[in-house]
ChimeraX commands (.cxc) that place a marker at each C-alpha (Angstrom):
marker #1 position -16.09,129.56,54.67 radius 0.5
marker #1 position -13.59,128.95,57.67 radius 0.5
marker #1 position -9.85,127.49,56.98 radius 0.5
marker #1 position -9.47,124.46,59.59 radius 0.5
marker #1 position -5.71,122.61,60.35 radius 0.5
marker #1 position -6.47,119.67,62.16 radius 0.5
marker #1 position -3.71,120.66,64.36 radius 0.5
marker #1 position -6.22,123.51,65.46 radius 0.5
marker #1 position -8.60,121.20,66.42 radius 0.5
marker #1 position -9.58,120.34,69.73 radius 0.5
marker #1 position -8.58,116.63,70.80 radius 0.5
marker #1 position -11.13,115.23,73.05 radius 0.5
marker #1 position -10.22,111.29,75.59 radius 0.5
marker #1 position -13.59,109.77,74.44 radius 0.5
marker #1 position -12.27,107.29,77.28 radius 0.5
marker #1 position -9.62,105.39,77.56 radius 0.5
marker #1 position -8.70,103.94,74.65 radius 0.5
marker #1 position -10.14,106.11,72.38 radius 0.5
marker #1 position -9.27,109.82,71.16 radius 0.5
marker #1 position -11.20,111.88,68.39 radius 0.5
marker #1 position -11.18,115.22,66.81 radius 0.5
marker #1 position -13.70,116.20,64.34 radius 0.5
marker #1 position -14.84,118.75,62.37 radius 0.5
marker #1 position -18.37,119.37,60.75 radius 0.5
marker #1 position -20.75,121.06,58.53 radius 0.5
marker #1 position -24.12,121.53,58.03 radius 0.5
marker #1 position -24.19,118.28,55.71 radius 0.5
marker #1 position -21.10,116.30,56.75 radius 0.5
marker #1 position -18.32,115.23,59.73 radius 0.5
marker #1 position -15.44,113.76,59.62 radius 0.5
marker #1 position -13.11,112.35,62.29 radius 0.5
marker #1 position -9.98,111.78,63.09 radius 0.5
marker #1 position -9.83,109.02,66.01 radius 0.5
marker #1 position -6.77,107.09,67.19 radius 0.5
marker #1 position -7.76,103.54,69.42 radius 0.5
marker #1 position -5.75,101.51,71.86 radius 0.5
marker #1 position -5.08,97.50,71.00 radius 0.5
marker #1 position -8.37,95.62,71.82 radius 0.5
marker #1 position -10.70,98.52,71.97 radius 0.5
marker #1 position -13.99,97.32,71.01 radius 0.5
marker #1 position -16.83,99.56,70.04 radius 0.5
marker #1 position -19.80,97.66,70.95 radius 0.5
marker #1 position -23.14,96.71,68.92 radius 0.5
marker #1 position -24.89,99.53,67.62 radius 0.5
marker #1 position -26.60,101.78,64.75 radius 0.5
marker #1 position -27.34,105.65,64.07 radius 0.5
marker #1 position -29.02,106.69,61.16 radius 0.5
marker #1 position -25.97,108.61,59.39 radius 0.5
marker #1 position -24.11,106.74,56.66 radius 0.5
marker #1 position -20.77,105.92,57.49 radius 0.5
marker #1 position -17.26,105.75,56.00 radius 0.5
marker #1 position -14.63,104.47,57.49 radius 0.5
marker #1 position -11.24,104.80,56.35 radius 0.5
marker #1 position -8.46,102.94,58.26 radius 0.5
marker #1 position -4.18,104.56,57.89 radius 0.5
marker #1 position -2.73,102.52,60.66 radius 0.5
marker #1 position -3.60,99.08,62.80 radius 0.5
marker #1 position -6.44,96.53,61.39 radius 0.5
marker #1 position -10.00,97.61,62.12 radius 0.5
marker #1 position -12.65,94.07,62.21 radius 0.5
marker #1 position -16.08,94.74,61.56 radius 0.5
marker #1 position -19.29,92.74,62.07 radius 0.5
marker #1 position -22.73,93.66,61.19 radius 0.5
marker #1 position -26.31,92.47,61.55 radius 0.5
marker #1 position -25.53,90.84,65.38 radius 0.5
marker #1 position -23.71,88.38,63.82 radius 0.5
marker #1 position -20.44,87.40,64.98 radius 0.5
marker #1 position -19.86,84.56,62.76 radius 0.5
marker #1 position -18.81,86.88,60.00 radius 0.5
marker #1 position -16.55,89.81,60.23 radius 0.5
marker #1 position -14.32,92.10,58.04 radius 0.5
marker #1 position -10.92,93.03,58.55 radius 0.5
marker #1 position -9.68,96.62,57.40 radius 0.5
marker #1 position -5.90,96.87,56.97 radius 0.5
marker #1 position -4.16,100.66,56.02 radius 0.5
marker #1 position -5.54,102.29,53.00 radius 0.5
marker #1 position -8.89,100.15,53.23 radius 0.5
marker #1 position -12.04,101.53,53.40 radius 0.5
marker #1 position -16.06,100.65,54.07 radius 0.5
marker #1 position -19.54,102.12,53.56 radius 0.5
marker #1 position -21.45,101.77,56.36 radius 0.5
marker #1 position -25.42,102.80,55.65 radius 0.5
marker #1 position -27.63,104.34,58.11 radius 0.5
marker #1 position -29.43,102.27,60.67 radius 0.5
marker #1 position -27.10,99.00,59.91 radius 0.5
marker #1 position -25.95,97.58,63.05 radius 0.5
marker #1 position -22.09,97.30,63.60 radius 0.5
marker #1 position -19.66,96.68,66.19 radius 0.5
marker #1 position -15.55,97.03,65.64 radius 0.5
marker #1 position -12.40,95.83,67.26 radius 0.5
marker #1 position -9.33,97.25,66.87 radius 0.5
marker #1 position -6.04,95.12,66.69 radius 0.5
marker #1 position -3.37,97.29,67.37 radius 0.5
marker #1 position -2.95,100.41,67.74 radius 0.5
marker #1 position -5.54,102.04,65.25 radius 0.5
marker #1 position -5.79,105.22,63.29 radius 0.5
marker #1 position -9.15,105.91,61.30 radius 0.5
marker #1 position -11.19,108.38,59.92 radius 0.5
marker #1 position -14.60,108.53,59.98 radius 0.5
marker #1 position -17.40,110.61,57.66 radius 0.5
marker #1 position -20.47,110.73,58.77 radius 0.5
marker #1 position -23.39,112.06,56.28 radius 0.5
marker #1 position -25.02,113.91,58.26 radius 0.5
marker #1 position -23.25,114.79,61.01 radius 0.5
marker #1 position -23.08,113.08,64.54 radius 0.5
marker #1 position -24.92,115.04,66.55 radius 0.5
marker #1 position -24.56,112.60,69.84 radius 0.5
marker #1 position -21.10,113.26,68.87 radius 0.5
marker #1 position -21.53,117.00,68.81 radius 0.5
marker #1 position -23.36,117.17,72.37 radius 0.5
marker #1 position -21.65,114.38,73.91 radius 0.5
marker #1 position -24.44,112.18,74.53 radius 0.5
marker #1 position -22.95,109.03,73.05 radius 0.5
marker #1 position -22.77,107.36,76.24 radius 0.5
marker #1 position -22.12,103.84,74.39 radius 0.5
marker #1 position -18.42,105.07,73.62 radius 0.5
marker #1 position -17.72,106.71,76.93 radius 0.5
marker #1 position -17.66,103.50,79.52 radius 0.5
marker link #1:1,2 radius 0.2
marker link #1:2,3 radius 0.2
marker link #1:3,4 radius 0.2
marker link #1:4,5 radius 0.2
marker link #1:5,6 radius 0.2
marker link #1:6,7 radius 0.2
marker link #1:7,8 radius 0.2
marker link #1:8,9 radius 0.2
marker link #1:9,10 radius 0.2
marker link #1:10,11 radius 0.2
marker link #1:11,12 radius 0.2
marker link #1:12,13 radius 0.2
marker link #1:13,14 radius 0.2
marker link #1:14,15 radius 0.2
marker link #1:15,16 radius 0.2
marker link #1:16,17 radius 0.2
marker link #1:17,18 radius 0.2
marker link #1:18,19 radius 0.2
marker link #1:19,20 radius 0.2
marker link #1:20,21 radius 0.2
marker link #1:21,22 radius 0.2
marker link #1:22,23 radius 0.2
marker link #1:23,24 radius 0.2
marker link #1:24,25 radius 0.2
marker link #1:25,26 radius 0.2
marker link #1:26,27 radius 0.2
marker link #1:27,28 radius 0.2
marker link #1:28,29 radius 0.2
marker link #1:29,30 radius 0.2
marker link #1:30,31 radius 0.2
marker link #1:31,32 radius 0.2
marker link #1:32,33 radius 0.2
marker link #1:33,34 radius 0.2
marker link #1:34,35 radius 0.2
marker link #1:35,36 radius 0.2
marker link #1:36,37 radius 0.2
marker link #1:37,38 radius 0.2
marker link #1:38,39 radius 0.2
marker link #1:39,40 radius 0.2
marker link #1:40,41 radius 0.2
marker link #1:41,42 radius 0.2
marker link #1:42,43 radius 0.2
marker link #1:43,44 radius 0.2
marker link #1:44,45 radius 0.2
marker link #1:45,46 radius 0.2
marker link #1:46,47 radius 0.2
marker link #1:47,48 radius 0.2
marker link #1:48,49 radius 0.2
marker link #1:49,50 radius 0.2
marker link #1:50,51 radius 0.2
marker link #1:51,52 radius 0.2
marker link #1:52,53 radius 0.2
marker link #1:53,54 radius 0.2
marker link #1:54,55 radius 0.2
marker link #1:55,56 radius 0.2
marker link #1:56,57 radius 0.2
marker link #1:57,58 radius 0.2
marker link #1:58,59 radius 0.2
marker link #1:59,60 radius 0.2
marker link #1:60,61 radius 0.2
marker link #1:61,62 radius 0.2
marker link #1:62,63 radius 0.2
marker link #1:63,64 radius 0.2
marker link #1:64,65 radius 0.2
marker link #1:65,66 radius 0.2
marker link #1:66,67 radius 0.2
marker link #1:67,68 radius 0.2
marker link #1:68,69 radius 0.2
marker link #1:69,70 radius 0.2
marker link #1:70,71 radius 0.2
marker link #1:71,72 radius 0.2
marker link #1:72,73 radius 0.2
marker link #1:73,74 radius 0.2
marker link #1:74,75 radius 0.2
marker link #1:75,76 radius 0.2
marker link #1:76,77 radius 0.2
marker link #1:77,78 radius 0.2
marker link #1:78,79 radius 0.2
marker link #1:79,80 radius 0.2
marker link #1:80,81 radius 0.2
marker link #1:81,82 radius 0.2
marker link #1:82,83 radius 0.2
marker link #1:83,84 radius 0.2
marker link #1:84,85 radius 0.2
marker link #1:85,86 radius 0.2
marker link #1:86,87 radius 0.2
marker link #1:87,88 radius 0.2
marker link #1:88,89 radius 0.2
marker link #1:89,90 radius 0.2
marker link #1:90,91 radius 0.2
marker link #1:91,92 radius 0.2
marker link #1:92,93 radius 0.2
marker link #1:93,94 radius 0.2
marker link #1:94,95 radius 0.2
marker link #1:95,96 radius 0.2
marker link #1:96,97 radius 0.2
marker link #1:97,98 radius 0.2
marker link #1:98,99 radius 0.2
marker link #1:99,100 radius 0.2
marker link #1:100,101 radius 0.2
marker link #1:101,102 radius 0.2
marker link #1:102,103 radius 0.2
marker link #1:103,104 radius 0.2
marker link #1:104,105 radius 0.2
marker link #1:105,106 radius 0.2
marker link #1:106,107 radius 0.2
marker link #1:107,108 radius 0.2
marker link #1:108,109 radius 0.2
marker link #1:109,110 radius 0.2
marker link #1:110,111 radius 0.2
marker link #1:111,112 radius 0.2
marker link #1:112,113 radius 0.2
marker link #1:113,114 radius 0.2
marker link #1:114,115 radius 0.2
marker link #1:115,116 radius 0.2
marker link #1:116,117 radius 0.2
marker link #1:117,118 radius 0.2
view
């Protein structure tokens, strides 16, 4: 077992408007991001399940490739995501979340998650 303080923990510039540190398991991840106003994360799926909790800023989800319908996150609000549901998110304001992924991220882990880096 291995003590972690997130203050320990490396913070990578995804790009941007985005920042994350995370920490993992053999089982689990969780993140710590912070987003610039009118960062979107575009369309897309992975097979982990996903839950998102937001603590500052409004988070607006849409699933299925519809953008009819969406779903606004406010502080203190969280969503399951499950694996291999499309999803896309803006942020509105300035935006602090955490993410847990089950299992972990592992496009996160070796940085091939090219979708969040343009």
């Amino acid at each position: 077992m291995q003590k972690i303080n997130w203050a320990s923990v490396p913070e990578e510039q995804v790009n941007p408007k985005m920042k994350r540190k995370f920490i993992y398991g053999e089982k689990v991840m969780i993140a710590r991001m912070e987003f610039q106003d009118g960062f979107t994360v575009p369309w897309h799926s992975h097979d982990n399940e996903q839950i998102t909790e937001v603590i500052e800023g409004m988070l607006r989800f849409w699933f299925d490739h519809n953008e009819e319908n969406y779903i606004d996150l406010l502080p203190g609000d969280s969503i399951i995501i499950p694996g291999n549901k499309p999803h896309k998110a803006l942020m509105i304001g300035k935006v602090i979340e955490t993410d847990t992924f089950a299992p972990p991220r592992q496009d996160w882990i070796n940085s091939s998650d090219d979708y969040l880096r343009k």
